[in-house]
C-alpha positions as CSV (number, residue, x, y, z in Angstrom):
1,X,0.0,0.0,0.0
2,X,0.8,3.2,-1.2
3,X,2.3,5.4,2.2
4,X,0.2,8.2,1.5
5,X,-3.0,6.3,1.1
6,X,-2.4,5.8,5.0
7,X,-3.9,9.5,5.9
8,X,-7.2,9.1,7.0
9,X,-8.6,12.2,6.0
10,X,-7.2,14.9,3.4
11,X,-4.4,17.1,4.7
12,X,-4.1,21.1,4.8
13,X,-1.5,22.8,3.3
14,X,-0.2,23.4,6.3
15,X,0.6,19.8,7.3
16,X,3.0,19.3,4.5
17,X,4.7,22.5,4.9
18,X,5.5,21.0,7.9
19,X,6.6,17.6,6.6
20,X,8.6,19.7,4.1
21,X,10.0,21.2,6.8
22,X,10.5,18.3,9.1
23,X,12.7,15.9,5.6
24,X,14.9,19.1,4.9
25,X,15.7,19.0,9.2
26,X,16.4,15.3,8.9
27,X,18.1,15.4,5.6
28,X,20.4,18.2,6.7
29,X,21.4,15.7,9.7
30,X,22.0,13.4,7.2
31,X,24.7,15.1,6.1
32,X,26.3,16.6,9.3
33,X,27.1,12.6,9.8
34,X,30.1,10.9,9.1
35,X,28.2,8.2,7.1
36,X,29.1,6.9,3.8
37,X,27.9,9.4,0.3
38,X,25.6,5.8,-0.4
39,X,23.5,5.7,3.3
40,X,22.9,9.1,2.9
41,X,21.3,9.6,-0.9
42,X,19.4,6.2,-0.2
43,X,17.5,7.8,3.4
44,X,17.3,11.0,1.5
45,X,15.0,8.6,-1.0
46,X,13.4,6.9,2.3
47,X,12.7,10.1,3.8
48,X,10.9,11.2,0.4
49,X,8.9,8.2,0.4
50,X,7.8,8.1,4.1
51,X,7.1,12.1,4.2
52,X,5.8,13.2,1.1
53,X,5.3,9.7,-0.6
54,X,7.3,10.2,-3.2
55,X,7.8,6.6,-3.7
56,X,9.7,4.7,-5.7
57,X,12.7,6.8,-5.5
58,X,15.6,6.2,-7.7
59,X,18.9,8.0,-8.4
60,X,20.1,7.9,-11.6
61,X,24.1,8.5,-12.6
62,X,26.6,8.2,-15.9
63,X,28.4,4.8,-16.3
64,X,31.3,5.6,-18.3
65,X,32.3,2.3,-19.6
66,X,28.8,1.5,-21.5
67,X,27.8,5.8,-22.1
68,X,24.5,5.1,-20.4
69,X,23.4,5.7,-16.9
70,X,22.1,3.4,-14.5
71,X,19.8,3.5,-10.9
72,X,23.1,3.7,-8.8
73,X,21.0,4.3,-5.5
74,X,17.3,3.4,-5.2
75,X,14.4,3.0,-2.0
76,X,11.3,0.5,-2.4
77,X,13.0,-1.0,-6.1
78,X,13.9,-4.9,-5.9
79,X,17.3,-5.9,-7.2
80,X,15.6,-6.8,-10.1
81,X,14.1,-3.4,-11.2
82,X,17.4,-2.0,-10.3
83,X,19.1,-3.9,-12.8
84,X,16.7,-3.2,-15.4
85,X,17.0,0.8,-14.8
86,X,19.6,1.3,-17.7
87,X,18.8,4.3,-20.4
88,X,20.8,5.7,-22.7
89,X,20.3,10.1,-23.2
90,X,17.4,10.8,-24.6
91,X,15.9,7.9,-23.9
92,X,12.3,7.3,-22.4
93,X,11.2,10.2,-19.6
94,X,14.9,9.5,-17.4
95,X,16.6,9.9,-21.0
96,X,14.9,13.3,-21.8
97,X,15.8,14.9,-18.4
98,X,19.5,14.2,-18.8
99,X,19.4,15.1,-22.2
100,X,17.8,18.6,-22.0
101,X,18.1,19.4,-18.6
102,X,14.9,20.5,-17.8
103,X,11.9,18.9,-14.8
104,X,9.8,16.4,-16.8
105,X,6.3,15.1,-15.3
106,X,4.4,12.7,-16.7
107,X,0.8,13.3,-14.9
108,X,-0.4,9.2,-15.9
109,X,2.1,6.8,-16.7
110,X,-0.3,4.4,-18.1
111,X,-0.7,7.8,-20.8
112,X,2.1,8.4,-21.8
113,X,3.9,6.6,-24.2
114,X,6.9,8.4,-23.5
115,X,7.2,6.5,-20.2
116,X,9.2,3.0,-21.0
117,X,7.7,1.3,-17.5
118,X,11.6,-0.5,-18.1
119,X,12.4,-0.6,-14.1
120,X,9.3,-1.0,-13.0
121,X,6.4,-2.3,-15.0
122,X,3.2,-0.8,-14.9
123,X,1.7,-4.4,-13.6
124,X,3.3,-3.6,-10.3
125,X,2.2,0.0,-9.3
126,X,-0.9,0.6,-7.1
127,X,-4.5,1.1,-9.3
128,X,-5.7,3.9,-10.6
129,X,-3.4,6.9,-11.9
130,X,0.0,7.1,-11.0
131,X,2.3,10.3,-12.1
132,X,5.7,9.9,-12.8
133,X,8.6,13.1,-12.1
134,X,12.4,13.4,-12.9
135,X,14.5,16.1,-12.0
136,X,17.9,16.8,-13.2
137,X,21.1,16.1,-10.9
138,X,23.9,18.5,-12.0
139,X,27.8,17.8,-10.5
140,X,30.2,20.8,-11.1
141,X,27.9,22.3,-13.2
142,X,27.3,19.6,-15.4
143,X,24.6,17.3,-15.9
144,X,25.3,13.7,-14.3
145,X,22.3,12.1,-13.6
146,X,18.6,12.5,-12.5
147,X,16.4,11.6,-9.6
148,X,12.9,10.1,-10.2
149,X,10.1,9.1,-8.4
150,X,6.2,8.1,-8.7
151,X,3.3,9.6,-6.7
152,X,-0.1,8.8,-6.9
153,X,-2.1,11.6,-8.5
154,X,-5.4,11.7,-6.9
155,X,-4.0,13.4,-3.7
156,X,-4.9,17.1,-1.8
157,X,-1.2,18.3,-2.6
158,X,-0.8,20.2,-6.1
159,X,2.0,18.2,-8.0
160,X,3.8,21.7,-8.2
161,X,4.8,21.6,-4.7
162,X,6.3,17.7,-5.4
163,X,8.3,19.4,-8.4
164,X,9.8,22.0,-6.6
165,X,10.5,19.4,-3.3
166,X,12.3,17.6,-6.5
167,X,14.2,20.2,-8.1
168,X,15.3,21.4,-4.1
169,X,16.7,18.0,-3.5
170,X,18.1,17.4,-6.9
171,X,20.3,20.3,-6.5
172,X,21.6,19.2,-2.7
173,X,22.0,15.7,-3.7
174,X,24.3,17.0,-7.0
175,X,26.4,19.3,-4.0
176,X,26.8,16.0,-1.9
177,X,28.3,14.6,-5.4
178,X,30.2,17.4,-6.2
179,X,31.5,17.0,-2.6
180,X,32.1,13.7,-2.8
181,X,33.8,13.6,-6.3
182,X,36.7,16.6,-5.5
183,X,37.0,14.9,-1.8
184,X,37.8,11.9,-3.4
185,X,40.0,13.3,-6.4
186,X,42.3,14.8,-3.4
187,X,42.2,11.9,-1.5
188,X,44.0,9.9,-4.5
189,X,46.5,12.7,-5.3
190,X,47.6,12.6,-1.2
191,X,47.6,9.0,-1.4
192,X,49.7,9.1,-4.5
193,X,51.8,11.3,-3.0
194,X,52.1,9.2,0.4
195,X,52.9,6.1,-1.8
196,X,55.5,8.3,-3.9
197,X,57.2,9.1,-0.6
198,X,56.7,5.7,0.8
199,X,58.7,4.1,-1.8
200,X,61.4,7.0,-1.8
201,X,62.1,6.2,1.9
202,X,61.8,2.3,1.1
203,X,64.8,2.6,-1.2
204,X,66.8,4.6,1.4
205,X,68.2,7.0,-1.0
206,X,66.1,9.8,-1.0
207,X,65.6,12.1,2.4
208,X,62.3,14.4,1.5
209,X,62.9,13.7,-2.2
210,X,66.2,14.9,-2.4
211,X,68.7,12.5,-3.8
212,X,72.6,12.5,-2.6
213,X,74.7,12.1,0.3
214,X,77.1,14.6,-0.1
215,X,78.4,16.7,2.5
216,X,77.3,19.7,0.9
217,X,73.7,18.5,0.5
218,X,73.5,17.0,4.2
219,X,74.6,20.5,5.3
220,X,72.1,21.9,3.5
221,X,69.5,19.7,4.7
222,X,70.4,19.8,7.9
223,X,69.9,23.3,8.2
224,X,66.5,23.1,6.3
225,X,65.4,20.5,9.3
226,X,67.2,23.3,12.4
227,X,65.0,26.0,10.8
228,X,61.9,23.7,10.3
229,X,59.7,24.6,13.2
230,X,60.5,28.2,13.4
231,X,58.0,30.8,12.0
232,X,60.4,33.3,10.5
233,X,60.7,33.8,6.4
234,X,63.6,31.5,4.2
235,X,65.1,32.5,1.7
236,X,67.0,29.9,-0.5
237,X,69.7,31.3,-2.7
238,X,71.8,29.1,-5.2
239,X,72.1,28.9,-9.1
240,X,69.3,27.6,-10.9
241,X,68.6,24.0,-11.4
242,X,69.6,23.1,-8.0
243,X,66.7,22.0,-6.6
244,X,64.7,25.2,-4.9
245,X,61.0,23.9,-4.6
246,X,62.1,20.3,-3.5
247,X,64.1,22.1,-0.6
248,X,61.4,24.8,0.6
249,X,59.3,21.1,0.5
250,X,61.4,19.5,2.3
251,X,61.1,22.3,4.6
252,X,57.4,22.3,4.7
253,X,57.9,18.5,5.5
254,X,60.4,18.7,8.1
255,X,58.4,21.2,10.2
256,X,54.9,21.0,12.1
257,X,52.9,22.9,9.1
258,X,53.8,19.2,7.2
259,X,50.1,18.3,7.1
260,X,48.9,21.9,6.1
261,X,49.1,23.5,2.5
262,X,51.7,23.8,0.6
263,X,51.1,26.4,-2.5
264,X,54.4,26.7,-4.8
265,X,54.3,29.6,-7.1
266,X,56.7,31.3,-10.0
267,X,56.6,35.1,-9.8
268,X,58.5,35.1,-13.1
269,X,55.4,33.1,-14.7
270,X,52.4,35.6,-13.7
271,X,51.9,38.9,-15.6
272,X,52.3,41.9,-13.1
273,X,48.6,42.9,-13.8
274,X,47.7,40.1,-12.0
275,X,50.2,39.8,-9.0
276,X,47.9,41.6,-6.2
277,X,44.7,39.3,-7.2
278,X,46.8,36.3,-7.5
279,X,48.8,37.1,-4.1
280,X,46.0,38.3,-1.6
281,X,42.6,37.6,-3.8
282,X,39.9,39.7,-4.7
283,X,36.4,40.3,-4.0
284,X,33.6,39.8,-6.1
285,X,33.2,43.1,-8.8
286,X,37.0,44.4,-8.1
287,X,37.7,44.3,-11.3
288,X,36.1,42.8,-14.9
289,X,35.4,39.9,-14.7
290,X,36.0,39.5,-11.5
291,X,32.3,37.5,-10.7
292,X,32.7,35.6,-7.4
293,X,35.3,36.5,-4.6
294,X,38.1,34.0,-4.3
295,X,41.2,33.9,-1.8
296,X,44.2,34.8,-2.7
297,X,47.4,32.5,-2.1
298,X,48.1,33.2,1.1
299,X,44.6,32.7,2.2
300,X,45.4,29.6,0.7
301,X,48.1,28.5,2.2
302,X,47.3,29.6,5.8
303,X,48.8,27.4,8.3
304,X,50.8,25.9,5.9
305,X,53.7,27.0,3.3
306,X,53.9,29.7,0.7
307,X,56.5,29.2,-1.9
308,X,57.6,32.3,-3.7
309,X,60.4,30.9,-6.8
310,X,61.8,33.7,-8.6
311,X,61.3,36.2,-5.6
312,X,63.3,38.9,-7.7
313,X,61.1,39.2,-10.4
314,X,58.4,40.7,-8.0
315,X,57.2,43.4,-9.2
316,X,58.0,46.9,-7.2
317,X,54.7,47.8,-6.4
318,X,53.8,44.6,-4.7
319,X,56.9,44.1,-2.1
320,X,55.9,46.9,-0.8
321,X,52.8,45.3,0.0
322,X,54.2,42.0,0.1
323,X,56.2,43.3,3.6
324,X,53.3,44.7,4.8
325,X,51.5,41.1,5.2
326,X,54.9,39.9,6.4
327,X,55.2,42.4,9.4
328,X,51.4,42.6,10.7
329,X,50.2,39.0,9.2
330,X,46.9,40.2,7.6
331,X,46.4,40.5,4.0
332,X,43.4,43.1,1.8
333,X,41.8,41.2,-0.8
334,X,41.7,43.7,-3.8
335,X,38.5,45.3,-4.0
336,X,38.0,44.7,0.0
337,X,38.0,46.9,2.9
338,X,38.7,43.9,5.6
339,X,41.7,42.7,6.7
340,X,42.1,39.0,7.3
341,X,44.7,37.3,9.2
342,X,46.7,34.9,7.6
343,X,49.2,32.6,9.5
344,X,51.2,31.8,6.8
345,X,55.2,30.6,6.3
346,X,56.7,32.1,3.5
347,X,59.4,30.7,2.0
348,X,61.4,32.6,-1.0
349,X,63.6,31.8,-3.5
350,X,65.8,33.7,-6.4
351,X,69.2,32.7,-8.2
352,X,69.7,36.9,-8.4
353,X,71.9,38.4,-6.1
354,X,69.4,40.3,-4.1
355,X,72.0,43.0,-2.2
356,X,73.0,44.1,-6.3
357,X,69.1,44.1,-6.7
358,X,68.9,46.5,-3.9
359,X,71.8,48.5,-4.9
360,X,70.3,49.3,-8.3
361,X,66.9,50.5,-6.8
362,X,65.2,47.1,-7.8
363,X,64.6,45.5,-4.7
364,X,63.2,47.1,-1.6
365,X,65.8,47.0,1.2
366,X,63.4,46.5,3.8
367,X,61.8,43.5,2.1
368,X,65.0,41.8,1.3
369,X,66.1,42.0,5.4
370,X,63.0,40.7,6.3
371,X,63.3,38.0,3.7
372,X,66.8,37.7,4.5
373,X,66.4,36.1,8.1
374,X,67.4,32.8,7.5
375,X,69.2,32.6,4.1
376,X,70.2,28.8,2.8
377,X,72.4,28.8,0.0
378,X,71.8,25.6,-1.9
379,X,74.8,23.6,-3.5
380,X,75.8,23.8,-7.2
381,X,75.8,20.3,-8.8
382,X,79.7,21.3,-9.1
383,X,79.8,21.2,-5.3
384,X,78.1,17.9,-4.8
385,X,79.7,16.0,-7.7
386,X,79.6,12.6,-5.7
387,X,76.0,13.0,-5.8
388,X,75.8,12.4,-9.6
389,X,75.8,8.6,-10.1
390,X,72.8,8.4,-8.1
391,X,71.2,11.2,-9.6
392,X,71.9,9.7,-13.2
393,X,70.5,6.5,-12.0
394,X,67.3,7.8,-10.6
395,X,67.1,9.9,-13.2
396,X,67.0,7.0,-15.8
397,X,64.7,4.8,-13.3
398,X,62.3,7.5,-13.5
399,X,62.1,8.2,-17.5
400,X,62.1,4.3,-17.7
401,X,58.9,4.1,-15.9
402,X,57.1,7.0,-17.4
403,X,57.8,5.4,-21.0
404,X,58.1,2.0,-20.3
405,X,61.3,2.0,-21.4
406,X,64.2,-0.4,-20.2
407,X,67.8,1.3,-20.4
408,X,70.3,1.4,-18.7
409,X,73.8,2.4,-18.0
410,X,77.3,0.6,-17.5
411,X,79.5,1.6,-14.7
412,X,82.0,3.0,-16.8
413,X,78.8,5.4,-18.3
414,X,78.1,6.6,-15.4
415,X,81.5,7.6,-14.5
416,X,81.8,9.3,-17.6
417,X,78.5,11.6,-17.1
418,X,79.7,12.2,-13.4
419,X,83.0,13.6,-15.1
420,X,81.4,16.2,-16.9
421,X,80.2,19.7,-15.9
422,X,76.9,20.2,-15.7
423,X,76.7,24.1,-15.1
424,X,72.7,23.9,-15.3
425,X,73.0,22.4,-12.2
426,X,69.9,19.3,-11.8
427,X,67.9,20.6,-14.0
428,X,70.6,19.6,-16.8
429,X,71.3,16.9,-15.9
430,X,67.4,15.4,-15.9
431,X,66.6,16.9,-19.4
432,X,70.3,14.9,-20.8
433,X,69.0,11.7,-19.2
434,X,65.4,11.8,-20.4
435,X,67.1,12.3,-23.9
436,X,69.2,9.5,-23.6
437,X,66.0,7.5,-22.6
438,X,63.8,8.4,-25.3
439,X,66.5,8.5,-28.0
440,X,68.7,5.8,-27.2
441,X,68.5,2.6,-29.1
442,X,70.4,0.2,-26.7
443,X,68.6,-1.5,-23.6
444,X,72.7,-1.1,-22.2
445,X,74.5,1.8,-23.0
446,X,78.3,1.9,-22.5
447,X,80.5,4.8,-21.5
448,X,80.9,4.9,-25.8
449,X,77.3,5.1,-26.4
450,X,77.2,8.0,-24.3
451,X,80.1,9.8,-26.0
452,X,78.3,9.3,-29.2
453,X,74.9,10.5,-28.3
454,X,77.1,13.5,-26.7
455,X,78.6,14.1,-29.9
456,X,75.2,13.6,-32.3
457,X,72.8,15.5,-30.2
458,X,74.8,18.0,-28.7
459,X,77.3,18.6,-25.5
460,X,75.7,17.1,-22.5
461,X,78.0,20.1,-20.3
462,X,78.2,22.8,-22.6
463,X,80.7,25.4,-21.4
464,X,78.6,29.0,-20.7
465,X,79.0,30.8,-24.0
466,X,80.3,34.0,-25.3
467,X,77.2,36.5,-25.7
468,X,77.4,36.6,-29.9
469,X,76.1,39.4,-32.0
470,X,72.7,38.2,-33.0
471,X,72.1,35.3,-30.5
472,X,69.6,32.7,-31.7
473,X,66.0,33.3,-31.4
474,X,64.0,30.8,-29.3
475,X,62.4,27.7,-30.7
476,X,58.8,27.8,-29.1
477,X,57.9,24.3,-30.8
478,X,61.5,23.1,-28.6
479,X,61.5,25.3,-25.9
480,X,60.9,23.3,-22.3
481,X,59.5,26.0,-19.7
482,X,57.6,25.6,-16.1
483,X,53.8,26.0,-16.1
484,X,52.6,29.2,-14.7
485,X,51.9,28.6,-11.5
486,X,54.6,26.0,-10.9
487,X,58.4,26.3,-9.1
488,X,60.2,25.7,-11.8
489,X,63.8,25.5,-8.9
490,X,65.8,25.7,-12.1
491,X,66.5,27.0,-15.9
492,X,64.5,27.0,-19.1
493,X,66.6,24.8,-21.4
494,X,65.9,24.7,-25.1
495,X,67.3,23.1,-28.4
496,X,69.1,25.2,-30.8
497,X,66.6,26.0,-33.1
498,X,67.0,24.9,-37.0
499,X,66.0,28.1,-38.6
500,X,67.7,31.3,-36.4
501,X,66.2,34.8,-37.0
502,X,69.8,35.8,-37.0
503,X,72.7,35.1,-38.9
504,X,75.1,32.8,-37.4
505,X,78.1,33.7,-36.1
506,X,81.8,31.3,-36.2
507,X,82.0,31.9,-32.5
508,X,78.2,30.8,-31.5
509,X,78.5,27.0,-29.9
510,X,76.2,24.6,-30.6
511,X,74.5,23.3,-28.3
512,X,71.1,20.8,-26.9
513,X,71.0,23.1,-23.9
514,X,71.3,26.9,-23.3
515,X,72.8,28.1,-19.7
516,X,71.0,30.3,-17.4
517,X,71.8,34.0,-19.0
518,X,73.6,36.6,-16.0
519,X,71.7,40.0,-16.3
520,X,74.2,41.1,-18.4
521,X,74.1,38.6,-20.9
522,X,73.2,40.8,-23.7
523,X,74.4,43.8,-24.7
524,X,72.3,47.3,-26.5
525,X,73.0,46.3,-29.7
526,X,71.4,43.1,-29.0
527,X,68.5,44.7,-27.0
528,X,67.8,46.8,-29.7
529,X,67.9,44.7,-32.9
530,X,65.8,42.2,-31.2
531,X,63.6,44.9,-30.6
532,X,63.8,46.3,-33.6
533,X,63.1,42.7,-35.5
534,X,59.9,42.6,-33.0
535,X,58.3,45.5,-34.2
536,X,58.7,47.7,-31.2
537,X,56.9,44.8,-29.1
538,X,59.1,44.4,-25.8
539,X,57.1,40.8,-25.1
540,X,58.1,39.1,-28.8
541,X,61.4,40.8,-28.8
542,X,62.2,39.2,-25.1
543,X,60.7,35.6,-26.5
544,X,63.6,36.1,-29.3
545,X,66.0,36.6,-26.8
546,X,64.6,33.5,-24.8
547,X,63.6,35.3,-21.4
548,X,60.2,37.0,-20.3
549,X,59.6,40.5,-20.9
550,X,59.7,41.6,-17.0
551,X,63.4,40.1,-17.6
552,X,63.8,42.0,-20.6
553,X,62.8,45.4,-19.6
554,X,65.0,44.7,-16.4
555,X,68.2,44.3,-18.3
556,X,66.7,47.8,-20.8
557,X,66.7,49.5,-18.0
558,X,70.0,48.6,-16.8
559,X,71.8,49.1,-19.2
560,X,70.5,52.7,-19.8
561,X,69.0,52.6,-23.0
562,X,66.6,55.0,-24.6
């Protein structure tokens, strides 16, 4: 029997106000348990059933491998009915609604031939007329299933009101998805990242990621882990390619913050318009475009770690605000009025030397002393050369398993690449391996295959070369950069490209990689013909030159030119 053919007599509008009142309490209960995503959707349908009898309840959701949807969660449906709820979009009434989108009702079942009766067969339902609604379910904005249910129609409550109970609970069961889906997402990336750690500290050669045992690394480490628990801002100074962000990590992991955030970001990779939005967030209307409030980085990060690679390239304007939230530990959002208190480490990192920075008015003084509190100068590759077996054997480990390859190097290889200089530091050294991965044709390369593939494809250490006269342009299709967004801790490398804007020169050097360019790497003339070549456009003319147009106008300015 039908559960709301159990009221005696008709009820007022009143009465199921309150019942609607009464599910949403319980629902909402529901949720503030620690019960499992499937308990909860299937009383949700229960409570619909015993409340408003909306019976029959079924949720409906996409399974990927077949492209058709399916009753995942159901109340008052045998296993057999269950099985049988299967649609593809567009099909019958639960077809249409994730198709279009839109409420569908279907006043008698027995009516409509849109109605496919395929779960439950119209044998089975109570007599007389029975309605049929489906609303959809929507996860992250996107349409992922429906929910359904039957209700006898000859009842005192308008099937409005069932519609809109529908469409209401529709839209919180698609949150609790929603929910569910990004809580699970982050749950595999933290359990990725506890096996990935797992394993390093299995193998007993990696301390916080960082492979070596040289005296210079385990000094640097062990200063990482002295400073770990305090509060104050590091700054880690060292050439690039020697490892930054896996140190200010290994920071983050040493200290009691370890189970908080930990947000790396490149200041060279956003564009200066963007810094104060992307550093302290915004409210909703600050700017164009600017439709919903959002927190800034270290909002983000609070409690935990804020990375800052490339500290140098930060614009001006922004360490001077950038010491204000360092000194009183509150940040603005742009557009806002309200300060908010962040308790946030920051940890900063440049391969500039930061007292010339300040000398030439780039770099606020005050900033870099507050920064400056507990510099770590990381080791050059040069300083840790006993490190570089093990990093050319992790190195090709790791390219192995992400191409399912299987080489591998003799002894007297990797004696060989430890002998040579390797002035991009780490960084280097992992693009030369993955190359000799990928482009090797030998599952055991000897210390000649490596000379060979050094002499074909380039110098794996190529000495830092004379600036020429009209340096190469940069190969976009060959150029390896960090994301925006990411640490990169070292150099953009790039292959010479095959077609230079510029004339060659007899003393240019060939090479696979280019070395990390000093600020005075180029010269006017250069500047200027670049420019000139770029059509006045100081962002192409800079992309020629293979740096980023903050980098470019830096070394303009320098250098004095109108």
């Amino acid at each position: 029997m039908e559960h709301q053919q159990m009221h005696p007599a008709p009820q007022t509008g009143s009465w199921w106000r309150t019942q609607e009142m009464f599910l949403m309490q319980e629902v909402m209960s529901l949720i503030g348990k620690d019960l499992p995503l499937a308990k909860v959707l299937r009383e949700i349908l229960h409570l619909m059933s015993e409340m408003l009898g909306l019976n029959r309840g079924r949720i409906v959701l996409h399974d990927t491998p077949n492209d058709e949807y399916y009753i995942a969660h159901a109340y008052g449906l045998t296993q057999e009915e269950i099985g049988r709820g299967r649609y593809k979009p567009g099909e019958g009434v639960t077809g249409q609604v994730i198709a279009t989108g839109q409420v569908i009702l279907v006043r008698d079942v027995s009516q409509d031939s849109a109605f496919l009766g395929r779960a439950v067969h119209r044998s089975t339902l109570p007599r007389g007329p029975v309605s049929f609604i489906a609303a959809p379910i929507k996860v992250d904005g996107v349409i992922a299933g429906a929910l359904a249910c039957h209700r006898i129609l000859l009842r005192d409550r308008p099937l409005s009101d069932e519609m809109t109970m529908l469409k209401i609970l529709a839209t919180l069961i698609g949150q609790l998805l929603t929910l569910h889906e990004r809580v699970e997402r982050r749950t595999r990336e933290l359990q990725e990242h506890n096996r990935m750690l797992e394993d390093a500290l299995k193998a007993g050669r990696a301390r916080y990621g960082i492979i070596g045992t040289s005296p210079a690394l385990l000094q640097a480490i062990g200063q990482i882990e002295k400073v770990a628990a305090a509060t104050a801002s590091v700054l880690l100074l060292g050439e690039s390619g020697t490892g930054k962000e896996l140190f200010a990590r290994a920071l983050h992991l040493a200290g009691p913050r370890r189970d908080k955030a930990f947000i790396k970001i490149n200041c060279a990779a956003i564009p200066e318009s963007l810094f104060e939005s992307e550093l302290f967030g915004h409210e909703k209307g600050a700017f164009t475009g600017a439709n919903e409030a959002r927190a800034g980085w270290f909002e983000q990060a609070n409690g935990g770690t804020l990375f800052l690679d490339e500290i140098g390239e930060l614009p001006l304007s922004m360490q001077t605000k950038l010491l204000r939230t360092l000194q009183e530990g509150t940040v603005t959002r742009l557009g806002g009025k309200r300060e908010i208190c962040v308790n946030t480490r920051l940890v900063a990192a440049t391969n500039r030397e930061l007292e010339r920075e300040v000398a030439l008015g780039n770099f606020r003084e005050d900033l870099f002393y507050r920064l400056h509190v507990i510099p770590i100068r990381l080791p050059s590759l040069d300083d840790r050369r006993s490190d570089i077996p093990d990093l050319a054997i992790y190195f090709i480990d790791k390219f192995n398993r992400e191409n399912q390859r299987n080489v591998n190097l003799s002894s007297d290889a990797v004696a060989y690449i430890a002998a040579q200089a390797w002035p991009g530091n780490i960084r280097q050294l992992s693009n030369f391996m993955e190359r000799l991965v990928l482009l090797s044709g030998k599952a055991l390369l000897e210390q000649v295959d490596v000379e060979r593939f050094v002499q074909d494809h380039g110098s794996a250490a190529p000495m830092r070369p004379r600036v020429p006269p009209y340096p190469p342009a940069v190969s976009s299709a060959r150029r390896e950069s960090t994301p925006a967004g990411a640490a990169s801790g070292g150099v953009e490398w790039q292959g010479q490209p095959a077609t230079p804007s510029y004339p060659p020169t007899p003393d240019m050097q060939t090479s696979v990689f280019r070395p990390y360019m000093k600020v005075d790497s180029h010269n006017p003339d250069t500047l200027r013909r670049a420019l000139l070549e770029a059509g006045g456009n100081k962002t192409r003319a800079a992309q020629r030159l293979g740096m980023t147009e903050r980098q470019f106008s830096y070394r303009w300015k320098k250098l004095g030119i109108d």
